[in-house]
N, C-alpha and C positions, 0 to 999 in steps of 0.2 A: 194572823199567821206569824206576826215577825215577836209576839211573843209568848208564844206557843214553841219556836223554836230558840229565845233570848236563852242562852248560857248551856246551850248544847251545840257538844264538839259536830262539825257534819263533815264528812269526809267526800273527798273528788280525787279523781284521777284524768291522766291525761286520756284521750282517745287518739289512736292512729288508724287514719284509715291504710288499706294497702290492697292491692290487684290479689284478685285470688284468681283459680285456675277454672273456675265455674265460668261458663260463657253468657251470655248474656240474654235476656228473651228474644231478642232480635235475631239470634246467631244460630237457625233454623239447624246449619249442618253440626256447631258445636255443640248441641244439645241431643241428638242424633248418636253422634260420636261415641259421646261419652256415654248414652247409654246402650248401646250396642257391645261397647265393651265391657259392659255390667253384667249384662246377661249372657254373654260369650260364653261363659264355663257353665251354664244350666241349659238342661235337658231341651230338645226340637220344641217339644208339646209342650213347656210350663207356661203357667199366668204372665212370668212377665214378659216371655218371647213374644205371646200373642198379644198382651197390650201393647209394644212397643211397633207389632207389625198395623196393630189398629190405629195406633196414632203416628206411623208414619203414613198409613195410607188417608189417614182424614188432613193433615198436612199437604200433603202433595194435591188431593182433590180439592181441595181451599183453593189452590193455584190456578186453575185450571180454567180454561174461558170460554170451553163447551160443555155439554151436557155430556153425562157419564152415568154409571149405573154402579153400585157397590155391591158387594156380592150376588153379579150377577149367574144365574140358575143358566148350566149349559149340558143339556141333558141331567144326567146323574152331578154330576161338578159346579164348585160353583166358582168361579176367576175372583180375585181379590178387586178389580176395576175394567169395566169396559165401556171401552169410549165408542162410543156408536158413530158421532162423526167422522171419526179417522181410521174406524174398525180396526181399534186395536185392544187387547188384551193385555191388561198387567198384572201382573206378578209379585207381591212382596215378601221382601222373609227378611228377619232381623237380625242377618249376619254376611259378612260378606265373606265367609269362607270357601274355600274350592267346592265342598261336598256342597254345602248350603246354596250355594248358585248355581251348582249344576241340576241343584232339586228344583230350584226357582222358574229354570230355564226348561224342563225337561214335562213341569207341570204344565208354564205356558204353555208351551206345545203338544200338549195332548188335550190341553183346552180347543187349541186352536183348531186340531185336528178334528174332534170331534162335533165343534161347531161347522166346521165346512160338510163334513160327511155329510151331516143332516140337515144345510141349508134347505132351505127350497129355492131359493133365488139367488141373484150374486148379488143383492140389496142386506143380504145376511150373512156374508159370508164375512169370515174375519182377514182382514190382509197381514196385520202385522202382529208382533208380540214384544213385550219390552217387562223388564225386570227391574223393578224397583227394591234397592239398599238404601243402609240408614249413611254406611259411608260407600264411598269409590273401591271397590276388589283391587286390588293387586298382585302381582307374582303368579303367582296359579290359578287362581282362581279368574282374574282379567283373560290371561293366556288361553281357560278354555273357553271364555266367552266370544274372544278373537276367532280361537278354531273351528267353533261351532257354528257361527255369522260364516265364514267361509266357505266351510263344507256345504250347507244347510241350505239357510236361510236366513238374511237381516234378522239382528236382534236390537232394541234397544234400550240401553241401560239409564236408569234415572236413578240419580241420590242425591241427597241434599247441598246444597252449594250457598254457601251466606246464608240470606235470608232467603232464597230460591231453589228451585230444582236444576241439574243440570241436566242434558240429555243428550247422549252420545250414540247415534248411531253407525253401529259396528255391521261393518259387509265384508 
């Protein structure tokens, strides 16, 4: 090698490393974030809303330390996650906007509804509903999920938090 390279110029430069604003594989909700706000300006129904909704919801079910069912079949519908242990139904959508969480929130609940209609038992029935974001709503969109847990009926809200989920139940 060393005269294979004897009498030729080889040039080097310095290297700096530096923090850039990409988060880290560990950093469950910085990753989340910032693709939610990628896809924020494209259409309900494109590829990447619905990848994003797929892999927050294979995410969150990674977490998880009961048994659950993924797209499970409710009548004609089919819920994004139900947890049979806790008989709850979730919800996910890949934006936390006011219109997008009230669709979130408006879906669970005719999951739910429909699942009770046609129980045969109260071993099938669903008790609760909870809405899964990539990040935390805010302003308007937190506000009708406030009003509707009020009015209604518990809702609760799950989005990513570090390397975890948080879950916030709103009455």
């Amino acid at each position: 090698m060393h005269e294979r390279l004897k009498g030729h110029e080889l040039k080097s430069g310095r290297v700096y490393w530096q923090r850039t604003d990409l988060p880290s594989r560990f950093d469950t909700a910085g990753r989340f974030t910032q693709r939610a706000e990628a896809v924020a300006v494209q259409p309900p129904a494109s590829p990447a809303r619905q990848q994003l909704e797929a892999d927050l919801v294979a995410a969150y079910v990674a977490t998880l330390p009961h048994r659950y069912l993924r797209e499970h079949p409710i009548g004609e519908l089919r819920a994004d996650v139900y947890e049979p242990t806790i008989r709850r139904i979730v919800e996910a959508k890949a934006a936390a906007d006011v219109v997008t969480v009230a669709h979130a929130w408006a879906q669970a609940a005719a999951y739910r509804y429909t699942a009770n209609t046609s129980a045969l038992d109260d071993r099938t029935t669903v008790e609760s509903i909870a809405v899964l974001l990539p990040v935390a709503p805010t302003g308007t969109a937190r506000g009708f999920l406030e009003h509707v847990a009020a009015d209604c009926f518990e809702v609760e809200l799950i989005y990513p938090h570090g390397e975890t989920f948080r879950h916030e139940q709103l009455t």
